[in-house]
C-alpha positions as CSV (number, residue, x, y, z in Angstrom):
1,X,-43.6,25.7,-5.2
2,X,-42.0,22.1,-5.6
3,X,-43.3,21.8,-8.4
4,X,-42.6,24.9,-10.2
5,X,-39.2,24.2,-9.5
6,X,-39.3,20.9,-11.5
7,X,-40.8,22.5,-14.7
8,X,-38.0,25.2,-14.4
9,X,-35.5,21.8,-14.1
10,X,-36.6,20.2,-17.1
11,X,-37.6,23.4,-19.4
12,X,-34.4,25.6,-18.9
13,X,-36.1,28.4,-18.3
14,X,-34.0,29.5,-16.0
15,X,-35.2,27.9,-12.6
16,X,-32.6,25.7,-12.1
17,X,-31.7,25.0,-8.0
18,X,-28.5,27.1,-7.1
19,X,-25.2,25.4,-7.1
20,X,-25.2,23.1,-3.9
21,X,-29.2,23.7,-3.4
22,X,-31.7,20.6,-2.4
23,X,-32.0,18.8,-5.9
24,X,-35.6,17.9,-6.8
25,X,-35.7,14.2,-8.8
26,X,-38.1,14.0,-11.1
27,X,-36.3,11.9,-13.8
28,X,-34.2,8.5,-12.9
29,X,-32.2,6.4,-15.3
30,X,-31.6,2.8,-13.4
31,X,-29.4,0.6,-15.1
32,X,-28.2,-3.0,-12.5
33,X,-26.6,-6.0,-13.2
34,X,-26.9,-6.7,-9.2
35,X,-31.2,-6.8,-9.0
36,X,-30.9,-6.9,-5.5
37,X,-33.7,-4.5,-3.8
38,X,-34.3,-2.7,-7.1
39,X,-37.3,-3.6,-7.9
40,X,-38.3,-1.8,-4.0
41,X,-36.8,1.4,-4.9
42,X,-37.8,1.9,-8.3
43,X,-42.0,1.4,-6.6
44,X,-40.0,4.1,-4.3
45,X,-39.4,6.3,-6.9
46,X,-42.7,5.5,-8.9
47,X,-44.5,6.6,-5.9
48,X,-43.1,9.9,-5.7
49,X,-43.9,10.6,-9.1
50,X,-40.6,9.9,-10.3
51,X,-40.3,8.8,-14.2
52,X,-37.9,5.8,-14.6
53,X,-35.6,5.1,-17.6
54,X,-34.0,1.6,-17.4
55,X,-32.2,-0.7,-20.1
56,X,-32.6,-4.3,-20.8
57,X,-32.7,-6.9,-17.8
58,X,-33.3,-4.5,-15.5
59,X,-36.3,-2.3,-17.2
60,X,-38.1,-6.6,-17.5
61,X,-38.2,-6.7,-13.6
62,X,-39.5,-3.1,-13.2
63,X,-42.1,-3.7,-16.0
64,X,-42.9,-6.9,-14.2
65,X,-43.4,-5.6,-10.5
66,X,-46.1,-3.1,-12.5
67,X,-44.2,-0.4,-12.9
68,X,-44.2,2.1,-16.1
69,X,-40.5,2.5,-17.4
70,X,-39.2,3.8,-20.5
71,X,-36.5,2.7,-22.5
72,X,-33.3,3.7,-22.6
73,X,-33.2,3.3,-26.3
74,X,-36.6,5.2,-26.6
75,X,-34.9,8.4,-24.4
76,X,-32.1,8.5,-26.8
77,X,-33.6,7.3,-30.1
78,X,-30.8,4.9,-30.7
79,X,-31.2,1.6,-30.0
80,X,-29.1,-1.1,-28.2
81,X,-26.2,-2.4,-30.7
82,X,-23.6,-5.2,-30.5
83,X,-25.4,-7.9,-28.8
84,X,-25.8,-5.1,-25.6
85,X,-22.1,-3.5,-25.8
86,X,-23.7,-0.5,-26.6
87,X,-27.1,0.8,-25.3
88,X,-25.9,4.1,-23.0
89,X,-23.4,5.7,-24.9
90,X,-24.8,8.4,-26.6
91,X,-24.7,11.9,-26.5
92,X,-28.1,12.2,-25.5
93,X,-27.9,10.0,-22.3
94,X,-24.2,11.9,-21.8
95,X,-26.0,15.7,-22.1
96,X,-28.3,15.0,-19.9
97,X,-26.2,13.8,-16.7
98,X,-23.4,16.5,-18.0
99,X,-25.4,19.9,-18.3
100,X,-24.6,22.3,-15.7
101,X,-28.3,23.3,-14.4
102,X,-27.2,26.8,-13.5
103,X,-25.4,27.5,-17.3
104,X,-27.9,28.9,-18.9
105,X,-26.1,27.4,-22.6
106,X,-26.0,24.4,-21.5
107,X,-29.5,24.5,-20.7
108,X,-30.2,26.5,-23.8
109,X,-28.7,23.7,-25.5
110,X,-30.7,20.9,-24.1
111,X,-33.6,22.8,-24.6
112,X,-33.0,23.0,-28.5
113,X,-32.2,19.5,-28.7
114,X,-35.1,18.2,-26.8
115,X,-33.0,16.5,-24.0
116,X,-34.7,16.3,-20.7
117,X,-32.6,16.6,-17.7
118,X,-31.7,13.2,-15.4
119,X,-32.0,13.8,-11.8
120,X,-30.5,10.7,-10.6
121,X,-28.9,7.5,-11.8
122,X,-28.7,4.3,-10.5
123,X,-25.9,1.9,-11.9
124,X,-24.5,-0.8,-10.4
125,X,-21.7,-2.7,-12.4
126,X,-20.8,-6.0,-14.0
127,X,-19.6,-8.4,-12.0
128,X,-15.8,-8.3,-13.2
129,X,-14.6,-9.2,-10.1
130,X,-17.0,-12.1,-9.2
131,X,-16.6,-13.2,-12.3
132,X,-12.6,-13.8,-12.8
133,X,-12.6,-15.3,-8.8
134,X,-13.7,-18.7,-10.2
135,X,-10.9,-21.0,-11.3
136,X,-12.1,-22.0,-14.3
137,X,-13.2,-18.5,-15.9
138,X,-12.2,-18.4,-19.4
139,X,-10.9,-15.1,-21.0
140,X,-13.9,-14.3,-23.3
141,X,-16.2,-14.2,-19.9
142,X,-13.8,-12.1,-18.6
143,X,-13.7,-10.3,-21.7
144,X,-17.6,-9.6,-21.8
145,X,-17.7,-8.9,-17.7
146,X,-15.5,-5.7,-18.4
147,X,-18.6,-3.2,-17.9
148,X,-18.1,0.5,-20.2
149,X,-21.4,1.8,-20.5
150,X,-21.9,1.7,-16.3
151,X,-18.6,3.3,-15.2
152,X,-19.2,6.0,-17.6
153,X,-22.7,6.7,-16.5
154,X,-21.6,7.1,-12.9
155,X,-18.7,8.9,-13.5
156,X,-20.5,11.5,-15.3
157,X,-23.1,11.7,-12.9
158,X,-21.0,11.9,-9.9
159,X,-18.6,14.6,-11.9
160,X,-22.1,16.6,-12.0
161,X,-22.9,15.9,-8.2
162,X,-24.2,19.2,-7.5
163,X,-27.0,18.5,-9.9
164,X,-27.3,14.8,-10.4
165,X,-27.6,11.9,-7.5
166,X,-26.0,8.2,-8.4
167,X,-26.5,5.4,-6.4
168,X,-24.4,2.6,-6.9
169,X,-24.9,0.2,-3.9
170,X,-27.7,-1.5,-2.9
171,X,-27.2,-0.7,0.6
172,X,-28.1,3.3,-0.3
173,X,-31.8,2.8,-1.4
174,X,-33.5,3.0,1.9
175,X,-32.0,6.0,2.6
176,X,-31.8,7.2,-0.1
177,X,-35.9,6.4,-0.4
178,X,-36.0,7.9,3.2
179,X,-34.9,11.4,2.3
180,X,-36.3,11.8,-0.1
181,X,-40.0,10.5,1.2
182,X,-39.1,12.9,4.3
183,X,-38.1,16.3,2.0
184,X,-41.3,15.7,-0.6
185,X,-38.5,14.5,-3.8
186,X,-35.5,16.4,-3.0
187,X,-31.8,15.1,-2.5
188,X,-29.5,17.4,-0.1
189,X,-26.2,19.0,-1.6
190,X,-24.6,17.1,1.6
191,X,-26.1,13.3,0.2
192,X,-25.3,13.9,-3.1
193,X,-21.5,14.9,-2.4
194,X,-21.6,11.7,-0.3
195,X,-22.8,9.7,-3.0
196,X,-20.5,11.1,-5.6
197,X,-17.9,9.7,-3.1
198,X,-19.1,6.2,-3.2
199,X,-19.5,6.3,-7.2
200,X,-16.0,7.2,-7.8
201,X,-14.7,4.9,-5.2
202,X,-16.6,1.9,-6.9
203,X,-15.5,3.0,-10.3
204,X,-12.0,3.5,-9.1
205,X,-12.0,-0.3,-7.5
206,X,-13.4,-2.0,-10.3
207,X,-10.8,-0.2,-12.4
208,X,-8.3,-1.1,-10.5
209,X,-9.5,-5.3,-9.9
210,X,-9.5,-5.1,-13.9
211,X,-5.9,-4.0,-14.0
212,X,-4.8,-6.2,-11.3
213,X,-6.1,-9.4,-13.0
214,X,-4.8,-8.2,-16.3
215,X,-1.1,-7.5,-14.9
216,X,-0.9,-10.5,-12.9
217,X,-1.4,-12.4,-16.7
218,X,1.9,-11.1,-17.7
219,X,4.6,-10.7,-15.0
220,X,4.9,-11.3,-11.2
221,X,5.7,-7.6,-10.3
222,X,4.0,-5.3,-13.3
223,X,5.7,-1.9,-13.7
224,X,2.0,-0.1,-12.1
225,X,0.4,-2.2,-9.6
226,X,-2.8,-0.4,-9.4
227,X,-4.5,-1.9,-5.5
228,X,-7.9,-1.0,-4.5
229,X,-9.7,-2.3,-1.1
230,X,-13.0,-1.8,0.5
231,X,-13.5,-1.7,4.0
232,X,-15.0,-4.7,5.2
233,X,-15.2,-4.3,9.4
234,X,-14.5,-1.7,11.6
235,X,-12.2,-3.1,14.1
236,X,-12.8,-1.8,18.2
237,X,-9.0,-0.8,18.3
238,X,-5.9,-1.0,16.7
239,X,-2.6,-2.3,18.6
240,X,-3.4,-0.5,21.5
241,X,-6.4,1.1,22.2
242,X,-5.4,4.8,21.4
243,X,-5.4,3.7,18.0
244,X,-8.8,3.5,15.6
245,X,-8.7,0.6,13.1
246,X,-10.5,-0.9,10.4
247,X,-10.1,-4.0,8.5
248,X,-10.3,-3.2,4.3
249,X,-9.9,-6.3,1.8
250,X,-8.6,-6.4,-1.8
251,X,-11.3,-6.1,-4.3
252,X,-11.0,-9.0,-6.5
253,X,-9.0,-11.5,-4.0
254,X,-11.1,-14.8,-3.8
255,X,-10.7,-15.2,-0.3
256,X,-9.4,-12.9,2.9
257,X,-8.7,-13.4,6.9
258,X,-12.0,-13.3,7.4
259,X,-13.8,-14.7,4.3
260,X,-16.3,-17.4,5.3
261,X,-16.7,-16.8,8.6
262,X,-19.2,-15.6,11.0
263,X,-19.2,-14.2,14.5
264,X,-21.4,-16.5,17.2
265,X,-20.5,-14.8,20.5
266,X,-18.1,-12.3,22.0
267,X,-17.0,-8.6,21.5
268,X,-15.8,-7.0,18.5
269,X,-12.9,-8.0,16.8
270,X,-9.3,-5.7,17.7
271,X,-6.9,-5.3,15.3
272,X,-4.8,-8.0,17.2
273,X,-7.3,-10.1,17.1
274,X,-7.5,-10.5,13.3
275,X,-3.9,-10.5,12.7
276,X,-3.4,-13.2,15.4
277,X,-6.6,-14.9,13.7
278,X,-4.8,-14.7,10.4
279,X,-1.5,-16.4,11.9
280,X,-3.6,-19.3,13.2
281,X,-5.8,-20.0,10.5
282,X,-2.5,-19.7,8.1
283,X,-0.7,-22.7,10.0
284,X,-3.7,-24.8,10.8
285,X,-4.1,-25.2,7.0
286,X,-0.5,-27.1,6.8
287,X,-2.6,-30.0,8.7
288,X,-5.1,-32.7,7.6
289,X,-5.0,-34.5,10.7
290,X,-7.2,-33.2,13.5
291,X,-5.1,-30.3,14.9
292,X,-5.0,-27.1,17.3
293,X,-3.0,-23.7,17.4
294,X,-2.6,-21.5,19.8
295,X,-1.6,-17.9,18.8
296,X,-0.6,-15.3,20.8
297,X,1.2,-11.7,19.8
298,X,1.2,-13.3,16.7
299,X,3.5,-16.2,17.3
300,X,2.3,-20.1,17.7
301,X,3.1,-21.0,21.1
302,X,1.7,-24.2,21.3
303,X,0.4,-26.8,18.1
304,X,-0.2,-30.2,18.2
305,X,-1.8,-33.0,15.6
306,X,-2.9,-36.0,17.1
307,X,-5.9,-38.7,16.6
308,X,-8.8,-36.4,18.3
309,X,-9.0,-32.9,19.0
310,X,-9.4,-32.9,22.0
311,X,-5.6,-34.8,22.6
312,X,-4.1,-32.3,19.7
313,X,-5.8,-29.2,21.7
314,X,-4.0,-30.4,25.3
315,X,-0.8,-31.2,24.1
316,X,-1.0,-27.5,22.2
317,X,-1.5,-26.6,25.5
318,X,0.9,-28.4,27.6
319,X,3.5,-26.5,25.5
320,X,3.1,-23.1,27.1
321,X,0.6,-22.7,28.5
322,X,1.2,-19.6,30.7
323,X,1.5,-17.7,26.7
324,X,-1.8,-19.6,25.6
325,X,-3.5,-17.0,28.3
326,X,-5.7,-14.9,26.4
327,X,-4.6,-16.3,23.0
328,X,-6.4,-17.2,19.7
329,X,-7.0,-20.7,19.3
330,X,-7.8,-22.5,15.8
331,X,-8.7,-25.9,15.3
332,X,-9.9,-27.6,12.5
333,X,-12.3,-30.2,13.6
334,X,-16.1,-29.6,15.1
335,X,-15.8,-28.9,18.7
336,X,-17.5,-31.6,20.9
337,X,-19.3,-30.5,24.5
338,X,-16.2,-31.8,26.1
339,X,-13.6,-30.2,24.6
340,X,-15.8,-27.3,25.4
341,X,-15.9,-27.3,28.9
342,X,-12.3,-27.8,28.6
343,X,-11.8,-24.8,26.7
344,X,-13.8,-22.7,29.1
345,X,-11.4,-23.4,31.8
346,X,-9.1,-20.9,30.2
347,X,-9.3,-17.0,29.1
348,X,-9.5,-17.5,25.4
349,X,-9.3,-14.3,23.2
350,X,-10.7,-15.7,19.8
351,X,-11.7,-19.6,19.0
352,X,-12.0,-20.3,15.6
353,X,-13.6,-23.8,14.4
354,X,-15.3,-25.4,11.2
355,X,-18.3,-26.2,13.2
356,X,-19.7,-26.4,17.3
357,X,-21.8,-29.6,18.5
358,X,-24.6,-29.7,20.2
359,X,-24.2,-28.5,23.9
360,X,-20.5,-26.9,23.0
361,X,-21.9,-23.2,22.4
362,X,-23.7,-23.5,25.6
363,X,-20.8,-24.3,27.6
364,X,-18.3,-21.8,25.9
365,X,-21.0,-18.7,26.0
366,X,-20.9,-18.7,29.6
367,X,-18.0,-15.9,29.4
368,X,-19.3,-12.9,27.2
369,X,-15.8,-11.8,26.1
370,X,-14.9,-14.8,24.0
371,X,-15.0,-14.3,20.2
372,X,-16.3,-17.3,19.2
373,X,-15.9,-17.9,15.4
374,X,-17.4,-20.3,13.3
375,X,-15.0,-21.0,9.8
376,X,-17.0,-22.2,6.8
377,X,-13.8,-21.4,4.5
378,X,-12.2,-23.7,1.9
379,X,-11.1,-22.4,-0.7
380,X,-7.1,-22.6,-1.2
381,X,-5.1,-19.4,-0.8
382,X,-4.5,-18.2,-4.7
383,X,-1.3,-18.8,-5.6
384,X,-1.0,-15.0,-7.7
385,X,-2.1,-13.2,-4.7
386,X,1.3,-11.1,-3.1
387,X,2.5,-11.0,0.1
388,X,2.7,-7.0,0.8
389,X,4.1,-4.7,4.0
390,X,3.9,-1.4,4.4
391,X,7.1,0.8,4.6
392,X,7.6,4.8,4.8
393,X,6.1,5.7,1.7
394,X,6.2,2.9,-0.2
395,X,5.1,-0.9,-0.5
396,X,7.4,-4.2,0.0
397,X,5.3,-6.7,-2.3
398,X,6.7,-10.6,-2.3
399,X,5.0,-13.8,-3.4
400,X,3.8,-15.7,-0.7
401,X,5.4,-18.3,1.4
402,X,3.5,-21.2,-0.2
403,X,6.1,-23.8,-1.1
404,X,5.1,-27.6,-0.6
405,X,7.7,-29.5,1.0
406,X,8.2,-33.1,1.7
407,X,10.8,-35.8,2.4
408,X,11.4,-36.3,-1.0
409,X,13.3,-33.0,-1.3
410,X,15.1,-32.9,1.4
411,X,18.5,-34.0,1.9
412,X,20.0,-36.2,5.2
413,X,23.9,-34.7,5.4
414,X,24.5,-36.9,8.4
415,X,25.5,-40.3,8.9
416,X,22.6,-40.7,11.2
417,X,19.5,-41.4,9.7
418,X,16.2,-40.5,10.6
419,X,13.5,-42.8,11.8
420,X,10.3,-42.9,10.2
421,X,9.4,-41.6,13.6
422,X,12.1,-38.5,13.0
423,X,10.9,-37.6,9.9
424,X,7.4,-37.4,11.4
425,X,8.4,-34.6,13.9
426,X,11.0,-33.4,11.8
427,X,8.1,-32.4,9.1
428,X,5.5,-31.5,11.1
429,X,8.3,-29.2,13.2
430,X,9.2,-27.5,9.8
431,X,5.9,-27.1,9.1
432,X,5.6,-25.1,12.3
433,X,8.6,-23.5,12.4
434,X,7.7,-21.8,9.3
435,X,5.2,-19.6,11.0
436,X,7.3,-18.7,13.7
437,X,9.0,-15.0,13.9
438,X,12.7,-15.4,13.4
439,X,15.0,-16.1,14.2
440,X,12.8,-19.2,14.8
441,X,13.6,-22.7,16.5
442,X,10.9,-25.1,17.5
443,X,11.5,-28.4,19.2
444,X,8.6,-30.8,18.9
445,X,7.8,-34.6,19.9
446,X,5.7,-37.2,18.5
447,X,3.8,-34.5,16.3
448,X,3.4,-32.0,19.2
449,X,5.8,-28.7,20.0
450,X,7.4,-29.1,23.1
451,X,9.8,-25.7,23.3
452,X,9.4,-22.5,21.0
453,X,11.9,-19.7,20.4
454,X,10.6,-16.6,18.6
455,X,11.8,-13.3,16.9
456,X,15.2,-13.3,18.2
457,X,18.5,-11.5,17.1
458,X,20.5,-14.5,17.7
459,X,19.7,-18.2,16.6
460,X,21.6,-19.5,20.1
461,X,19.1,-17.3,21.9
462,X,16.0,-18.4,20.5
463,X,17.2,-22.3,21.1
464,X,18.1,-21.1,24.7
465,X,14.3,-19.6,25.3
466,X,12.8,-22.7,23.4
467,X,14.6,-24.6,26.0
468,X,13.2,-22.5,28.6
469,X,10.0,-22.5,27.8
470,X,10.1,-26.8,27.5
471,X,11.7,-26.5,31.3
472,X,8.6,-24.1,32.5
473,X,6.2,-25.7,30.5
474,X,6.8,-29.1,31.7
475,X,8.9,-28.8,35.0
476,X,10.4,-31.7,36.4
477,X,9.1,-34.0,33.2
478,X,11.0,-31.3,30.9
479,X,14.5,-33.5,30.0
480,X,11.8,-37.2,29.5
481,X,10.0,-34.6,26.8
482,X,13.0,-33.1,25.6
483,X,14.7,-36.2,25.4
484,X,14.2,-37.7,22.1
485,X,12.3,-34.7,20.4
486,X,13.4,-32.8,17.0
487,X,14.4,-29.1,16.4
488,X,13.5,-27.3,13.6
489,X,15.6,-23.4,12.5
490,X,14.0,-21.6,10.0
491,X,17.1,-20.7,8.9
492,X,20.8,-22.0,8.6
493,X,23.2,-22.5,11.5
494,X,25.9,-20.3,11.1
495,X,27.6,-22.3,14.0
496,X,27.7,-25.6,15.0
497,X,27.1,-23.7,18.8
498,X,23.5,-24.0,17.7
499,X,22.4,-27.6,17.3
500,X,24.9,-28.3,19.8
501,X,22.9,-26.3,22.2
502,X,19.3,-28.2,21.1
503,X,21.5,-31.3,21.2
504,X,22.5,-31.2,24.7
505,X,18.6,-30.4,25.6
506,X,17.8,-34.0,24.5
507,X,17.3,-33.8,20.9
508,X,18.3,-36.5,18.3
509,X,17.3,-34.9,14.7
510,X,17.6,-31.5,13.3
511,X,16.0,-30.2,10.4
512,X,17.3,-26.4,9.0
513,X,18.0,-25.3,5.3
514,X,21.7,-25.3,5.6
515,X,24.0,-23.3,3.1
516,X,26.2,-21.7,5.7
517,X,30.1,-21.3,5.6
518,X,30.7,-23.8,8.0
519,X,27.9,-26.4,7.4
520,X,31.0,-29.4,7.3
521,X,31.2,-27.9,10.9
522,X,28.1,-28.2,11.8
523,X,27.5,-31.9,10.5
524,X,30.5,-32.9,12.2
525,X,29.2,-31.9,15.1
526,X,26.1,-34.0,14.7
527,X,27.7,-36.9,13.3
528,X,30.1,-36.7,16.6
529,X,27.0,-36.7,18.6
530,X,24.7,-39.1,17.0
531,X,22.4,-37.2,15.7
532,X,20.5,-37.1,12.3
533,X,20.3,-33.6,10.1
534,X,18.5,-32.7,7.5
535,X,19.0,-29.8,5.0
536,X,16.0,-28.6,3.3
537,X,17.8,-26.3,0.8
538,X,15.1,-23.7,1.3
539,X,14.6,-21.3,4.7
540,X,11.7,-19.4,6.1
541,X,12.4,-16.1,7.5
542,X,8.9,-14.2,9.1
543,X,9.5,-11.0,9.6
């Protein structure tokens, strides 16, 4: 019966499968810039009598693994033209992915012209977006990485889903293989409808990462701003767990949150997790010196740089440590057995390093709910990439927060000037304070944070809870630590009440953009006290 059915197929004669019917393959065109696994499921296909069509590279590895394949050229009687650029577009190839098995004319037709049917296709697509992810691509690769012939294969094929199958990810072929082993050749109405959905899902990405790097040649914010992401982990909950999540990343972005690194221990990832995660690993790159960060609802509340990492992670520590309690901690030096068991004296959420010595994942598995991280990842952010947030029905789309500063241009508007010491903690504060959700002040001390105030409505406030948290933090050692340390605003002082406040909390320098109405205010009030201020003519609102 099966295969009475396959001569009706290929003949016309009026057999055809209804509409939505299992689909018996007995013709596949495979066509695959990535190799991976093909080689498998074309001896798949072989072995269930299948006849293969293939073009060029990928009908050499069939032929070599044994396997009888004909040409693509050979099907169509045309063969390939412009150094490749054209070996699939023909009408041939076209009719015979496009005819409508239950038309009776369109089978008619393929019948008079000799064009057997194709049951399924297998395409899988240049590598555009590999390609243009190195830095030193040059426009003609580019150029030449721009697949046509693929994307038009699988759209037609997927547009004629009810009587063709495509397959355009590797990751398909075993069970695709599997059903069609199990069914004696055919392909379910429900697997090919699924497929269909991956094909134009690939096509529409790779469209879209061709746009994208085009636009981004020519403007900041193009007129269409065409974004396509696949999803890369299924998350165990979103912000609370009522709420599913799923982590997608940009196709075509060199790098994301979790490019580069691998799980070694622990549950699954939450949503909080990888934003937290994201925060960290964000501020730990403004440090070459051994340093820690401690994350938690997405706010640092403790960093530190120091000479080891085990000194950087406890003074990270000493600065809150009732908030470090079940927080995300990034460091970005290998973690020694020591510093291990130290570590597993707290709850930990997520710990992220470059690497774990010998004896350190021994000591830190111990708890099973630990996410322990391991962060192979070097490239540089790319400076094109956009910072985006989602609004009611729309997108906000910025560039990204990636300015270098230094001494050199900043500007001290006091009489007071800093100490090579100051300007020390007044960078590395900046550098924090940067990351912090404004309204943001952070007081810091010989290259450690020593008081943070986060996400408040009022800039007095947040110097009022930095304070706090330095007098719960350290207790009766809070005004020796204060005393001496730095403060950092992401923003200006609108007030001199401000500073004044940090001022009277024991610190000597201040560091904030400036540009307010009453900055003369304000840097009498410094120069009255003593202290040294710096405006670094740029601010650094989070939201």
């Amino acid at each position: 019966m099966t295969e009475r059915i396959v001569d009706q197929q290929v003949t016309g004669e009026g057999g055809a499968p209804p509409a939505g019917g299992p689909l018996v393959v007995r013709r596949a065109l495979i066509s695959v810039s990535d190799k991976t696994g093909v080689v498998d499921f074309a001896r798949g296909l072989r072995n269930l009598g299948v006849e293969l069509l293939s073009t060029g590279g990928t009908a050499a590895a069939i032929r070599e693994a044994g396997l009888d394949v004909t040409d693509v050229s050979e099907f169509t009687g045309a063969p390939e033209i412009l150094d490749g650029r054209v070996k699939t577009l023909h009408p041939r190839l076209h009719a015979a992915l496009l005819a409508k098995r239950d038309d009776p004319s369109h089978m008619a037709t393929l019948e008079a012209e000799g064009i057997q049917p194709i049951d399924l296709v297998c395409v899988n697509l240049y590598p555009f977006q590999r390609v243009v992810a190195k830095r030193d691509v040059t426009e003609a690769e580019a150029i030449e990485n721009i697949d046509i012939g693929g994307p038009t294969m699988v759209r037609a094929a997927a547009k004629n889903h009810r009587f063709v199958a495509v397959v355009v990810r590797p990751e398909s072929y075993d069970a695709v293989l599997a059903e069609l082993e199990a069914s004696g050749g055919t392909i379910s109405e429900e697997t090919r409808h699924w497929l269909a959905n991956e094909a134009f899902a690939e096509v529409a990405y790779y469209d879209a990462a061709i746009s994208r790097w085009f636009a981004l040649r020519y403007e900041a914010f193009p007129q269409d701003w065409v974004f396509a992401y696949e999803k890369f982990l299924d998350l165990s909950y979103g912000e609370n767990p009522h709420q599913k999540a799923a982590l997608y990343t940009e196709v075509g972005a060199r790098s994301h949150v979790l490019s580069r690194i691998s799980k070694l221990h622990g549950k699954a990832l939450s949503f909080n997790n990888v934003l937290d995660l994201d925060s960290a690993t964000k501020l730990l790159a403004e440090f070459d010196e051994p340093a820690a960060v401690i994350v938690k609802h997405n706010n640092p509340c403790g960093v530190a740089i120091a000479d080891d990492l085990a000194e950087a992670y406890e003074r990270a520590l000493a600065c809150d440590p009732v908030s470090a309690y079940g927080g995300v901690i990034a460091l970005n030096r290998p973690v020694t057995k020591a510093l291990a068991e130290r570590l597993h004296e707290n709850f930990i959420e997520v710990l992220v390093a470059p690497e774990f010595e010998e004896g350190a994942l021994d000591v830190l598995t111990r708890k099973e709910s630990i996410r322990i991280l391991h962060n192979t990842e070097q490239r540089e952010p790319e400076p094109r990439e956009r910072d985006i947030k989602r609004v009611r029905g729309g997108l906000l789309i910025q560039t990204p927060d990636l300015i270098e500063e230094d001494r050199d241009s900043m500007e001290v508007v006091t009489k007071e000037q800093p100490t090579d010491e100051q300007w020390r903690d007044l960078l590395f504060a900046w550098k924090v304070c940067k990351h912090v959700r404004s309204n943001a002040i952070v007081f810091a001390k010989d290259g450690a944070t020593v008081g943070i105030g986060a996400g408040q409505m009022s800039r007095v406030d947040s110097s009022r809870i930095a304070v706090m948290k330095a007098r719960d933090a350290f207790g009766e050692r809070a005004d020796e630590v204060l005393r001496g340390s730095v403060v950092a605003s992401d923003a200006f002082f609108p007030f001199p009440d401000g500073p004044l406040a940090a001022l009277d909390a024991g610190a000597t320098a201040v560091i904030q953009p400036g540009g307010a109405k009453r900055d003369a205010e304000v840097i009498a009030a410094c120069d009255e006290r003593g202290a040294a201020m710096v405006f670094t003519g740029r601010r650094h609102f989070r939201h």
